[in-house]
PQR file of N, CA, C, O and H, with PARSE charges and radii, in Angstrom:
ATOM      1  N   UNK A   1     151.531  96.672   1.015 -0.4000 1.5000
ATOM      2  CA  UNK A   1     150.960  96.078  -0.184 -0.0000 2.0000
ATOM      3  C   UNK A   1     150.510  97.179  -1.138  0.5500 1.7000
ATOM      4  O   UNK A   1     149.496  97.828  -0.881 -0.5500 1.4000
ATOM      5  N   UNK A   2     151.210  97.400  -2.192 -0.4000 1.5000
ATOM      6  CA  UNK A   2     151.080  98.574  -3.206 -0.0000 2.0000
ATOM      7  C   UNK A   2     149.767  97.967  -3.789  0.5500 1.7000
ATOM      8  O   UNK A   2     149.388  98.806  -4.605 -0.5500 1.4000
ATOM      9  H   UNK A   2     152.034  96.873  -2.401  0.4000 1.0000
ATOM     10  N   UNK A   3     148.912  96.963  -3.780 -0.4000 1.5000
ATOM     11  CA  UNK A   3     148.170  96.574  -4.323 -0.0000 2.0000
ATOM     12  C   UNK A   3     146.766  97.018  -4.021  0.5500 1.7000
ATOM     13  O   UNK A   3     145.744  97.344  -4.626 -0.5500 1.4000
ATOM     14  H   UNK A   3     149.221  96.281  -3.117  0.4000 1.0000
ATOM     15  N   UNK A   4     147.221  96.871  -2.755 -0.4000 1.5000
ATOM     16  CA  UNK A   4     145.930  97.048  -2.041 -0.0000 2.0000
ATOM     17  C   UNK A   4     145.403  99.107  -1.936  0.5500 1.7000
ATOM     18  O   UNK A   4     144.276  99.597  -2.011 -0.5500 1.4000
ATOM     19  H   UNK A   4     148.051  96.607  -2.263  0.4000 1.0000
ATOM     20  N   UNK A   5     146.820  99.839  -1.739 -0.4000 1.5000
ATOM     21  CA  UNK A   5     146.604 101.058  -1.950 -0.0000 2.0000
ATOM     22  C   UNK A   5     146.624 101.723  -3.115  0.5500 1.7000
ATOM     23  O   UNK A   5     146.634 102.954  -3.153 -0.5500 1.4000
ATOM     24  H   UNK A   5     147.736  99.441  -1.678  0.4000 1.0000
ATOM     25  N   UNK A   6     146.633 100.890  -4.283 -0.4000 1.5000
ATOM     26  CA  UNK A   6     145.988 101.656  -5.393 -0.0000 2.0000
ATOM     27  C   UNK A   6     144.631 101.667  -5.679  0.5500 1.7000
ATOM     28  O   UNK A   6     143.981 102.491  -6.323 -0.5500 1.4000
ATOM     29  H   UNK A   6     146.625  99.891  -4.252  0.4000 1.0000
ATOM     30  N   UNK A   7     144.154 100.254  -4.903 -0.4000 1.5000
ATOM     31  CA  UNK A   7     142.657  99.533  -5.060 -0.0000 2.0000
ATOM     32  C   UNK A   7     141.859 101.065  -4.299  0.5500 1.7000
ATOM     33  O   UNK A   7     141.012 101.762  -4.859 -0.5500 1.4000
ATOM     34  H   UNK A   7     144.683  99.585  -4.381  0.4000 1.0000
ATOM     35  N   UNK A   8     142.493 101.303  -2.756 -0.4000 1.5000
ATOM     36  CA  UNK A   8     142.189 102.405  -2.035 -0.0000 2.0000
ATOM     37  C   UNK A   8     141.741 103.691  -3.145  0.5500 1.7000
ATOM     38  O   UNK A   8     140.685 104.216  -3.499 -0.5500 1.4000
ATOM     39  H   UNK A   8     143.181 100.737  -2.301  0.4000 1.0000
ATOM     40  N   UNK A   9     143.199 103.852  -3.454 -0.4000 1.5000
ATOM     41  CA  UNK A   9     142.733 105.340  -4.368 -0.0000 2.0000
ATOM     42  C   UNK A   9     141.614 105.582  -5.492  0.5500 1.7000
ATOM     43  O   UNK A   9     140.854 106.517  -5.741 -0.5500 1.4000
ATOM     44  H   UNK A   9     144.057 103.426  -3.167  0.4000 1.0000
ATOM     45  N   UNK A  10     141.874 104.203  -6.111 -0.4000 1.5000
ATOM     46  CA  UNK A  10     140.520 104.288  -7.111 -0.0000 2.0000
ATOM     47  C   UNK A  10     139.210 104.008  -6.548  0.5500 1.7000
ATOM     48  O   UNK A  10     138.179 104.243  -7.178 -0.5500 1.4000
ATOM     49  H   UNK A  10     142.492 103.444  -5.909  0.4000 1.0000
ATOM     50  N   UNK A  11     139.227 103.328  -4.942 -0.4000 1.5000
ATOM     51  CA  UNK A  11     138.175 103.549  -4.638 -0.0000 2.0000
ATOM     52  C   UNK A  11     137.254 105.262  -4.086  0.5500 1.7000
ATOM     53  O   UNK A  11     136.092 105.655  -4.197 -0.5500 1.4000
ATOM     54  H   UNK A  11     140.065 103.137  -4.430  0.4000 1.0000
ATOM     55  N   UNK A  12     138.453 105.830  -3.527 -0.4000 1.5000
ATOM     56  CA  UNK A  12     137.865 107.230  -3.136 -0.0000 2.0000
ATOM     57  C   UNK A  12     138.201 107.669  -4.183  0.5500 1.7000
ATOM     58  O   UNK A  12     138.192 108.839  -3.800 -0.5500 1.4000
ATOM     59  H   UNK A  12     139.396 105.511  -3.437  0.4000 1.0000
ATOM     60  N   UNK A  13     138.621 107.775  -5.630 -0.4000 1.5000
ATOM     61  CA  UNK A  13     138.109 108.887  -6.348 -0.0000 2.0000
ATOM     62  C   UNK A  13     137.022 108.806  -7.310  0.5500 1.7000
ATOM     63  O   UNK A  13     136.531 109.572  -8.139 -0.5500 1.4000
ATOM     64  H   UNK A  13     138.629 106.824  -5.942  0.4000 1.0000
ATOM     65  N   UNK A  14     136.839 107.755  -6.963 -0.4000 1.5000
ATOM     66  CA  UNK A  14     135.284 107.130  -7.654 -0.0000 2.0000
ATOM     67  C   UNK A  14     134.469 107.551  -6.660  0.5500 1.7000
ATOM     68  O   UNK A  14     133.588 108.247  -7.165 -0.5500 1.4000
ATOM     69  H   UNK A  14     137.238 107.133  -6.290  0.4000 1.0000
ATOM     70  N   UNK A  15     134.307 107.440  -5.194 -0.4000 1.5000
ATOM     71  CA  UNK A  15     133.928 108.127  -4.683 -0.0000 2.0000
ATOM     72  C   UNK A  15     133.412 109.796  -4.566  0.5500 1.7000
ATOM     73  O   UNK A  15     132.399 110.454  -4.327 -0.5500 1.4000
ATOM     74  H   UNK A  15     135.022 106.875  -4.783  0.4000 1.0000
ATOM     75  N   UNK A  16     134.673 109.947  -4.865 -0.4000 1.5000
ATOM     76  CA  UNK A  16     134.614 111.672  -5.145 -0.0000 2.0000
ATOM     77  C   UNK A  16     134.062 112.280  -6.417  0.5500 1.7000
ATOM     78  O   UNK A  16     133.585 113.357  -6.773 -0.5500 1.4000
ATOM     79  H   UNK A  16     135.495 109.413  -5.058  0.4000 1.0000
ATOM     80  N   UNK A  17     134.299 111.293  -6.851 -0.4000 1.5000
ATOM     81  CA  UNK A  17     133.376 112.029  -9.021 -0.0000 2.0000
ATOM     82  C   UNK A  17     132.028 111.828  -8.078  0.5500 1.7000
ATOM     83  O   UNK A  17     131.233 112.763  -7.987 -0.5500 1.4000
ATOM     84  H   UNK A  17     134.687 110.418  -6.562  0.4000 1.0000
ATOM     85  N   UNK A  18     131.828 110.765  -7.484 -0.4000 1.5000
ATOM     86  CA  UNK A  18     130.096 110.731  -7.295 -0.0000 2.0000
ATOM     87  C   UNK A  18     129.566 111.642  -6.334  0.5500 1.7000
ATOM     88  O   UNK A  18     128.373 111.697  -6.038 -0.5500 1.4000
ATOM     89  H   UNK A  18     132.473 110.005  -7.558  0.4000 1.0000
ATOM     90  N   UNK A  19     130.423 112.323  -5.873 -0.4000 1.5000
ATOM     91  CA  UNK A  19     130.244 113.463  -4.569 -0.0000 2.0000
ATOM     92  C   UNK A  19     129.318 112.470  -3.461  0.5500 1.7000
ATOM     93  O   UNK A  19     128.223 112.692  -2.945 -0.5500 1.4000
ATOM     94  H   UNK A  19     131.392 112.278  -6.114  0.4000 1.0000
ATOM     95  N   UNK A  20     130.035 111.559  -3.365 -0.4000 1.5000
ATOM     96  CA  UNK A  20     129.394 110.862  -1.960 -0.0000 2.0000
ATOM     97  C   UNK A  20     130.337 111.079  -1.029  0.5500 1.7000
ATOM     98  O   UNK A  20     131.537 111.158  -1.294 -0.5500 1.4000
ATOM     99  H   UNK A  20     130.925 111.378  -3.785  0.4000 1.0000
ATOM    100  N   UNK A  21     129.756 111.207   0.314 -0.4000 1.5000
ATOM    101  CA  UNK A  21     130.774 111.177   1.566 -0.0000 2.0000
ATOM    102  C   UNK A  21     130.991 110.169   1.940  0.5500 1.7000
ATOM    103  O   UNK A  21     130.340 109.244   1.453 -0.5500 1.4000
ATOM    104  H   UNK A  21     128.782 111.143   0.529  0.4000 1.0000
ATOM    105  N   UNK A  22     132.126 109.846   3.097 -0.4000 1.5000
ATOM    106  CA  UNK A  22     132.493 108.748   3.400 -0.0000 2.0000
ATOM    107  C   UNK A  22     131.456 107.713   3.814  0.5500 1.7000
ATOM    108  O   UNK A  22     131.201 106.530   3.588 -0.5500 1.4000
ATOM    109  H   UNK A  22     132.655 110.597   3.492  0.4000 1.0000
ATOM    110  N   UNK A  23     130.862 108.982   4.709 -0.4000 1.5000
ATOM    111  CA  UNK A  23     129.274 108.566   5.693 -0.0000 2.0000
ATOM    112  C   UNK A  23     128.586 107.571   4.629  0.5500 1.7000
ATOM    113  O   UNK A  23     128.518 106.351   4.480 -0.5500 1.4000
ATOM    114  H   UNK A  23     131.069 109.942   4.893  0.4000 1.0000
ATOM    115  N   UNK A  24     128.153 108.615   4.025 -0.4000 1.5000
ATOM    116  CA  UNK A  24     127.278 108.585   2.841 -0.0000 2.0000
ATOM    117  C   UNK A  24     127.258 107.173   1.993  0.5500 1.7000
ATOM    118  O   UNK A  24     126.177 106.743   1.592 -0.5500 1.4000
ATOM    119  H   UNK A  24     128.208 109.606   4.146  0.4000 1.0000
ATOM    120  N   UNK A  25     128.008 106.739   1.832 -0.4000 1.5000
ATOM    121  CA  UNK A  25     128.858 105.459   1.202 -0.0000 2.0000
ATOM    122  C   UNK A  25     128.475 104.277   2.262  0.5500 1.7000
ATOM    123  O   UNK A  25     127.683 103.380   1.974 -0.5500 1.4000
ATOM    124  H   UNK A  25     128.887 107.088   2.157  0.4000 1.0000
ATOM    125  N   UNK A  26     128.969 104.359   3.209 -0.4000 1.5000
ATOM    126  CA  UNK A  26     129.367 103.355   3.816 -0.0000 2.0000
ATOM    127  C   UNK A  26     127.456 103.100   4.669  0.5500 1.7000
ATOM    128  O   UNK A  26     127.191 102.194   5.458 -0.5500 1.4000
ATOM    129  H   UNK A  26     129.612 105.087   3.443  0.4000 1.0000
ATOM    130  N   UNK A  27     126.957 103.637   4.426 -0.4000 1.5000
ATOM    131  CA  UNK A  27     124.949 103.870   4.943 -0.0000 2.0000
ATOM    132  C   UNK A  27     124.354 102.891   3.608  0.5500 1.7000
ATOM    133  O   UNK A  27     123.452 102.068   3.764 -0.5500 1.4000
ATOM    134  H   UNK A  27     127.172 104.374   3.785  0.4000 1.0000
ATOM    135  N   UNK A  28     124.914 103.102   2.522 -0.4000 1.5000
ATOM    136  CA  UNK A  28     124.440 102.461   1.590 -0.0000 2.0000
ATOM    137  C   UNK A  28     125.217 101.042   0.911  0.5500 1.7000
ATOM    138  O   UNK A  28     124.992 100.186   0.055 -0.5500 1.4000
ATOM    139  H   UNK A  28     125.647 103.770   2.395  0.4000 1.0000
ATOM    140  N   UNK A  29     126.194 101.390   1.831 -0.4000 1.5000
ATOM    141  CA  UNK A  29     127.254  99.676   1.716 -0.0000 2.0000
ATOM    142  C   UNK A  29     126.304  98.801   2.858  0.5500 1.7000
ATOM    143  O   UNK A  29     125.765  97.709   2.680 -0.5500 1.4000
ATOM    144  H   UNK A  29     126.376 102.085   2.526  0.4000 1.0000
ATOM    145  N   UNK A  30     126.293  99.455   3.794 -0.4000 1.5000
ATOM    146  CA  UNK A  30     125.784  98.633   5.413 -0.0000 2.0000
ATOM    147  C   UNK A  30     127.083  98.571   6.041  0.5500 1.7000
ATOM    148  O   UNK A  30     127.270  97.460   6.535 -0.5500 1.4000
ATOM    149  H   UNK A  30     126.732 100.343   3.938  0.4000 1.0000
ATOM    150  N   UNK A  31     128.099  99.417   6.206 -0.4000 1.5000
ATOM    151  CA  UNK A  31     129.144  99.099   6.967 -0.0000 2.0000
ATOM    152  C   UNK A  31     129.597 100.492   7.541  0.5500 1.7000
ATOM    153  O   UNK A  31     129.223 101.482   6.913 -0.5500 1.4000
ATOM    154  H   UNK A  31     127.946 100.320   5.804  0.4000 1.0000
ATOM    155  N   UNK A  32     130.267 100.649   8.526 -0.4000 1.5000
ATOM    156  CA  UNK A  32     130.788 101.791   9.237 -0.0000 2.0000
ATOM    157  C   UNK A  32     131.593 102.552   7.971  0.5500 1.7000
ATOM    158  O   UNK A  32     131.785 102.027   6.874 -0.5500 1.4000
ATOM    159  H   UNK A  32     130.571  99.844   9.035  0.4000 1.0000
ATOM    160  N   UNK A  33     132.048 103.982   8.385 -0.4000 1.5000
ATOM    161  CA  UNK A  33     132.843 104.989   8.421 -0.0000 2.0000
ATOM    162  C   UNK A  33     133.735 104.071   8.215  0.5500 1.7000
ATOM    163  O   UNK A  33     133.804 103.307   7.252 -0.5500 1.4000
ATOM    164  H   UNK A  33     131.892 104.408   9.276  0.4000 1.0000
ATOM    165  N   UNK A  34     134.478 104.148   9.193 -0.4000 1.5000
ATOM    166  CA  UNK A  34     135.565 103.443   9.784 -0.0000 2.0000
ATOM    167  C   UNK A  34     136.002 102.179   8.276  0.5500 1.7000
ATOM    168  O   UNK A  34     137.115 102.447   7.825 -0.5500 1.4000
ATOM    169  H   UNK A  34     134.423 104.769   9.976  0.4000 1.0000
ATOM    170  N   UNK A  35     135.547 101.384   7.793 -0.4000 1.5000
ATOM    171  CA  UNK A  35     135.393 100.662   7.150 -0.0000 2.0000
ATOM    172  C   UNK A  35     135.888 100.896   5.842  0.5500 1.7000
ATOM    173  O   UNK A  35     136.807 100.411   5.182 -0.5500 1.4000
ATOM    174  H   UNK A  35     134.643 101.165   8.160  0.4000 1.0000
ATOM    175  N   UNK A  36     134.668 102.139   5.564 -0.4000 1.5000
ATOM    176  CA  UNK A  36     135.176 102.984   4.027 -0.0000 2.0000
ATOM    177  C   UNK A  36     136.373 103.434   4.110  0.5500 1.7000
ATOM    178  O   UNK A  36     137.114 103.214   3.151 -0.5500 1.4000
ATOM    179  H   UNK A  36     133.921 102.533   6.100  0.4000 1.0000
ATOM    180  N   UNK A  37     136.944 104.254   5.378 -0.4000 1.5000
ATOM    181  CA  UNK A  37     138.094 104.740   5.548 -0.0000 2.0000
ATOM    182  C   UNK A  37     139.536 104.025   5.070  0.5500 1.7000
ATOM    183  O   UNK A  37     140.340 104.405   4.218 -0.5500 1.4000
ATOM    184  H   UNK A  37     136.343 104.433   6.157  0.4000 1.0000
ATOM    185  N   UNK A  38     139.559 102.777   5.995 -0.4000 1.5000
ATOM    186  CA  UNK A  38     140.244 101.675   5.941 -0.0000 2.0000
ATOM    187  C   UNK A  38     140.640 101.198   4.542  0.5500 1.7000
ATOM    188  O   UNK A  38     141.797 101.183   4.123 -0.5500 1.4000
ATOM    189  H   UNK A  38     138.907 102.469   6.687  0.4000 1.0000
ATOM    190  N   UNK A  39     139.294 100.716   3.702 -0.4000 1.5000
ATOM    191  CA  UNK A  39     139.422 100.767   2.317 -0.0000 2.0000
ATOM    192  C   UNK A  39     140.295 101.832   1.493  0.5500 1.7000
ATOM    193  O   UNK A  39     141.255 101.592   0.761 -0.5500 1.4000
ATOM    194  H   UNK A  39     138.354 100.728   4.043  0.4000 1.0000
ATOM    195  N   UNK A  40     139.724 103.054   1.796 -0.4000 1.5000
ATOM    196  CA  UNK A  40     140.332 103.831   0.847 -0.0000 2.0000
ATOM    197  C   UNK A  40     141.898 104.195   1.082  0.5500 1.7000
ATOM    198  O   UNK A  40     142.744 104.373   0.206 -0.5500 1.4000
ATOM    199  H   UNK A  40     138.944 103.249   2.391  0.4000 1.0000
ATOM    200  N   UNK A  41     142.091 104.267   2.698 -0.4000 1.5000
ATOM    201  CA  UNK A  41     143.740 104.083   3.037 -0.0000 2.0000
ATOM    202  C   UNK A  41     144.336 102.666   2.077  0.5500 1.7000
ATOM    203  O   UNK A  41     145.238 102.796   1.249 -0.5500 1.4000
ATOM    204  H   UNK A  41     141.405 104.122   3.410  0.4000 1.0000
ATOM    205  N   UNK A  42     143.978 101.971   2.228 -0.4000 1.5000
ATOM    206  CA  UNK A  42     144.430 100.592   2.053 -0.0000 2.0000
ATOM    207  C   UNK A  42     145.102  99.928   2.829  0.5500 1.7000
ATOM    208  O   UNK A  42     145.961  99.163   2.389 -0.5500 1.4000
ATOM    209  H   UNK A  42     143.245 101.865   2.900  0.4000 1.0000
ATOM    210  N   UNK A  43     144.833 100.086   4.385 -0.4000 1.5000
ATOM    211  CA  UNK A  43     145.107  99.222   5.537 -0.0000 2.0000
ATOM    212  C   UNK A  43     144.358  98.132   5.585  0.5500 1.7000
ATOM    213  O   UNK A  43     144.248  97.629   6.703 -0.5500 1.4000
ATOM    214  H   UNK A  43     144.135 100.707   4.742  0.4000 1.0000
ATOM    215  N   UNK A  44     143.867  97.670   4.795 -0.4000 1.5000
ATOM    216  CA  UNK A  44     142.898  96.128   4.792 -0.0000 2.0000
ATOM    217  C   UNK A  44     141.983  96.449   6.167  0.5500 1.7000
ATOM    218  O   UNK A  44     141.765  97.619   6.480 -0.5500 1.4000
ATOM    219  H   UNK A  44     143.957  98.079   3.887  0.4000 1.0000
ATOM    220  N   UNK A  45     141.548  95.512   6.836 -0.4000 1.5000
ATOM    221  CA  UNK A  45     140.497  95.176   7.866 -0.0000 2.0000
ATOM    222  C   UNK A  45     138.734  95.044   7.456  0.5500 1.7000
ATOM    223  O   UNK A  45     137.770  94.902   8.209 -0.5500 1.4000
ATOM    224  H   UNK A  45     141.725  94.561   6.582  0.4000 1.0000
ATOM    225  N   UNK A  46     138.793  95.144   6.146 -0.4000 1.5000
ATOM    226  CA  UNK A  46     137.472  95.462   5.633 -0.0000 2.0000
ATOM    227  C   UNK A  46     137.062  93.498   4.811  0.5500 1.7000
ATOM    228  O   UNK A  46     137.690  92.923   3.922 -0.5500 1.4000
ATOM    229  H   UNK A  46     139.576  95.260   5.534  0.4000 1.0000
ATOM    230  N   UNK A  47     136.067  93.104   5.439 -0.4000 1.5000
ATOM    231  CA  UNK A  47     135.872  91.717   4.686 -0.0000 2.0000
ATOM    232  C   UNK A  47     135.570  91.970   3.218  0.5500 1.7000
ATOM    233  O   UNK A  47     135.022  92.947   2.708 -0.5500 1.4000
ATOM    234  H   UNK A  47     135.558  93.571   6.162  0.4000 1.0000
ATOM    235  N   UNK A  48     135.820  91.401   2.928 -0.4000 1.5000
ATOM    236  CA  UNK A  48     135.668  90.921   1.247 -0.0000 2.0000
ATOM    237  C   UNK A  48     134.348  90.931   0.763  0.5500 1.7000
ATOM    238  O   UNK A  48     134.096  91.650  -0.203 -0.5500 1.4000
ATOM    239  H   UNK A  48     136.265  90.608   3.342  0.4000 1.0000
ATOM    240  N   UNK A  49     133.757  90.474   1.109 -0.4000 1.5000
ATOM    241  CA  UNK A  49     132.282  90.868   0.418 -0.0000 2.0000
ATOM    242  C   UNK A  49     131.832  92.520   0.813  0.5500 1.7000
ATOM    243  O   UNK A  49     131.051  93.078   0.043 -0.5500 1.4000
ATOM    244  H   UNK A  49     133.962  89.889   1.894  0.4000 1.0000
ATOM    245  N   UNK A  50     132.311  93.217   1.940 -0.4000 1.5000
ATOM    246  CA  UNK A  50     132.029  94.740   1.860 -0.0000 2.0000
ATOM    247  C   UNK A  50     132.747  95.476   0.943  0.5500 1.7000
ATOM    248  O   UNK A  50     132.178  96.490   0.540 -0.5500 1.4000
ATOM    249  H   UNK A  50     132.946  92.763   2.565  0.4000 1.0000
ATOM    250  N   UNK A  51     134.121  95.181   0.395 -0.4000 1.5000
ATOM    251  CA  UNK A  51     134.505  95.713  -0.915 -0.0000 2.0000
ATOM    252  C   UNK A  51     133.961  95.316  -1.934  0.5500 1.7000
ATOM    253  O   UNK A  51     134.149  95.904  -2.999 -0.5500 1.4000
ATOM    254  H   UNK A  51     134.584  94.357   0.722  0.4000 1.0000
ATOM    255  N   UNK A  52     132.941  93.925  -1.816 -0.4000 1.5000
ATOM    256  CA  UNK A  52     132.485  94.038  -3.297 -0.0000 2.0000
ATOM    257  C   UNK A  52     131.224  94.804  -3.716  0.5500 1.7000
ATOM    258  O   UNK A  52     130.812  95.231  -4.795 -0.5500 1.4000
ATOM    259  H   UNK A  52     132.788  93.447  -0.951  0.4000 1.0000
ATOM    260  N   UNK A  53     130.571  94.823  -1.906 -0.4000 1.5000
ATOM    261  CA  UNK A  53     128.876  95.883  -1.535 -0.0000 2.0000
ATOM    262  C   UNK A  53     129.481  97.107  -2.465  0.5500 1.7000
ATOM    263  O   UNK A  53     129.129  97.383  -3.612 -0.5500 1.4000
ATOM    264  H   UNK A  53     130.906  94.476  -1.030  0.4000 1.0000
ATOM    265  N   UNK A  54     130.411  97.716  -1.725 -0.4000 1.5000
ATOM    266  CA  UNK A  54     130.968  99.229  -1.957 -0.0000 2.0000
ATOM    267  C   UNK A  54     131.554  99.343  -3.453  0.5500 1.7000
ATOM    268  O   UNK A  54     131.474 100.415  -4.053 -0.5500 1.4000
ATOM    269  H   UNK A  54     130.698  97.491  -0.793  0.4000 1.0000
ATOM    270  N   UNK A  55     132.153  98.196  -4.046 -0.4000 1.5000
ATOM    271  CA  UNK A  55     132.722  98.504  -5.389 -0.0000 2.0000
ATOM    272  C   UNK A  55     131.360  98.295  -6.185  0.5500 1.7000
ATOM    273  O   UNK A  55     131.474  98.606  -7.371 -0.5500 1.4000
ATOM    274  H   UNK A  55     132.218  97.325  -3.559  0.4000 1.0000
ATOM    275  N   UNK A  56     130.317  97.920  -5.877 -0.4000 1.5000
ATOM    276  CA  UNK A  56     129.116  97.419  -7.023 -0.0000 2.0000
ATOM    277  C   UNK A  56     128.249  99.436  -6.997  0.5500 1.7000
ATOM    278  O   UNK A  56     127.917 100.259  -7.850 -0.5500 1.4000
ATOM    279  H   UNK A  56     130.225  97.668  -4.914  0.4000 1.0000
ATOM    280  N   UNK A  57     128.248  99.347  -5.403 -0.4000 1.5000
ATOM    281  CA  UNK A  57     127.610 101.180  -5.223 -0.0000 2.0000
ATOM    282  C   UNK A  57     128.619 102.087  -6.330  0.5500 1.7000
ATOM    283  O   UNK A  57     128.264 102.761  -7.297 -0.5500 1.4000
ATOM    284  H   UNK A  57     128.518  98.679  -4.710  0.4000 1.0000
ATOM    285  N   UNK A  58     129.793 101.866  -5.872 -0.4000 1.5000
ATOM    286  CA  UNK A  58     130.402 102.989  -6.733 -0.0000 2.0000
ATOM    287  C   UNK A  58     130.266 102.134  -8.398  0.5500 1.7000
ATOM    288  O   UNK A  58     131.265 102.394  -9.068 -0.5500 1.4000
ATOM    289  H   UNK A  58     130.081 101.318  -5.087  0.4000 1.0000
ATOM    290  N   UNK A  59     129.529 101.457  -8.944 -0.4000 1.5000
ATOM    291  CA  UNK A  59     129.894 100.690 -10.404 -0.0000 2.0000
ATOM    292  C   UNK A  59     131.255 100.481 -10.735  0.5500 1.7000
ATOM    293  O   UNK A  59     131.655 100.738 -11.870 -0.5500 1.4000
ATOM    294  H   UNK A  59     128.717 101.246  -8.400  0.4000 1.0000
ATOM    295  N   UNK A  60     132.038 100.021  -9.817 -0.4000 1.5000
ATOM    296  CA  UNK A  60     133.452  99.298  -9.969 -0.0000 2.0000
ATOM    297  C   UNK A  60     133.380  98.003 -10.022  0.5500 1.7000
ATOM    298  O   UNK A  60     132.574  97.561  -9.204 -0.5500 1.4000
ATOM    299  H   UNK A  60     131.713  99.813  -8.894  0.4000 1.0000
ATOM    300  N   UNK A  61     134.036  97.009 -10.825 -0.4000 1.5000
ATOM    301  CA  UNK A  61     133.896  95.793 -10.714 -0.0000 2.0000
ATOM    302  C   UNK A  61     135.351  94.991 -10.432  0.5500 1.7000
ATOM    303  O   UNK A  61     136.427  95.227 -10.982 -0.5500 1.4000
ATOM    304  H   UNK A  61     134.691  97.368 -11.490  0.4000 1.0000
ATOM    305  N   UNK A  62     135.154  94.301  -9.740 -0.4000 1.5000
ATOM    306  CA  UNK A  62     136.835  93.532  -9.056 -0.0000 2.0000
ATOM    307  C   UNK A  62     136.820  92.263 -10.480  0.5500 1.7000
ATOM    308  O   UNK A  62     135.840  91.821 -11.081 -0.5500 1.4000
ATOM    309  H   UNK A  62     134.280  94.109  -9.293  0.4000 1.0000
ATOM    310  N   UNK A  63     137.756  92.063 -10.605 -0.4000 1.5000
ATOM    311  CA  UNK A  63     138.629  91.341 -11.446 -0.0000 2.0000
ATOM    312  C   UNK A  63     139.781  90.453 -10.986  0.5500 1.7000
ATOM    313  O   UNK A  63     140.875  90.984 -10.793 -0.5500 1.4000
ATOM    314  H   UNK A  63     138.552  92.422 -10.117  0.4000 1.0000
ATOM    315  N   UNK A  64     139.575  88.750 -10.736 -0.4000 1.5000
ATOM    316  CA  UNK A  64     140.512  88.323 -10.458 -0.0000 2.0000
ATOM    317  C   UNK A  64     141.242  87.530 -11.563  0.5500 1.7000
ATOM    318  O   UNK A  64     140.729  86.848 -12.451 -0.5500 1.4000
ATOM    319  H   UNK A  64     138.686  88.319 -10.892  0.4000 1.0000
ATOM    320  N   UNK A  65     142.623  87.777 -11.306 -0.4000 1.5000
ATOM    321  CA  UNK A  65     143.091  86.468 -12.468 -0.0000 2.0000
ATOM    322  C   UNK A  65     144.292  85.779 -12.136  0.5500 1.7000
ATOM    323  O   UNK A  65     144.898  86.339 -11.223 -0.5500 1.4000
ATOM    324  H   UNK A  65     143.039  88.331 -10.585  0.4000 1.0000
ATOM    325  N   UNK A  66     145.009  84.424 -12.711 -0.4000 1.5000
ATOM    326  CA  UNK A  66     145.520  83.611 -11.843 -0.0000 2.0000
ATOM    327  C   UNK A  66     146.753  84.246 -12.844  0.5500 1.7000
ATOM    328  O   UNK A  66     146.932  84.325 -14.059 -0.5500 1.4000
ATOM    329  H   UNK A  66     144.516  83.968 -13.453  0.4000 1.0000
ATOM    330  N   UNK A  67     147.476  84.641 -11.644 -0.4000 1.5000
ATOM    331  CA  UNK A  67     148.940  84.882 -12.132 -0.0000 2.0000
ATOM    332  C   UNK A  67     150.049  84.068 -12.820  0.5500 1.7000
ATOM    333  O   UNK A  67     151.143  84.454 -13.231 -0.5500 1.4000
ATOM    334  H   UNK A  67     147.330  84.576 -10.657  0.4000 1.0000
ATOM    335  N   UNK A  68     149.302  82.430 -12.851 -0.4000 1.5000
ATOM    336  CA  UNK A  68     150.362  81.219 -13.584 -0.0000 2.0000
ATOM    337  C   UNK A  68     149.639  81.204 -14.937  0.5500 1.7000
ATOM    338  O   UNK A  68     149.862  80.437 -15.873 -0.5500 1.4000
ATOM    339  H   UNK A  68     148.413  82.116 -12.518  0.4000 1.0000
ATOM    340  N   UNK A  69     148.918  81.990 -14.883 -0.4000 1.5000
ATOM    341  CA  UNK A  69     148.341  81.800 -16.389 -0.0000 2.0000
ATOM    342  C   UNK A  69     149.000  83.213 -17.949  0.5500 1.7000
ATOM    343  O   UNK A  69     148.583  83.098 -19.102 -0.5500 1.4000
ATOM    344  H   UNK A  69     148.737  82.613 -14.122  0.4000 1.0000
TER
END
């Protein structure tokens, strides 16, 4: 899913402007390492409301819209 691993990349380099570590991130999401990792690969396994914890920390905001429109 190319979708999901671009979501990844802009999540760790938003990450990285903020010089937070993975650790670091994921202490102030409430969710493992492991978790942030996952995200930023873009192997999914991460619930949906922890990408929205982690996209609100980094000031990213998700955007959905209906593709028949």
């Amino acid at each position: 899913m190319p979708e999901i691993s671009n979501l990844g990349r802009l999540f760790a380099a938003r990450r990285i402007e903020l010089r937070l570590t993975q650790q670091t991130l994921a202490d102030l999401a409430g969710v493992s390492r492991y978790s942030v990792q996952a995200l930023e690969r873009g192997s999914g396994g991460i619930k949906l409301a922890s990408v929205i914890d982690i996209a609100d920390i980094l000031g990213l905001r998700l955007h959905a819209t209906n593709e028949s429109e």
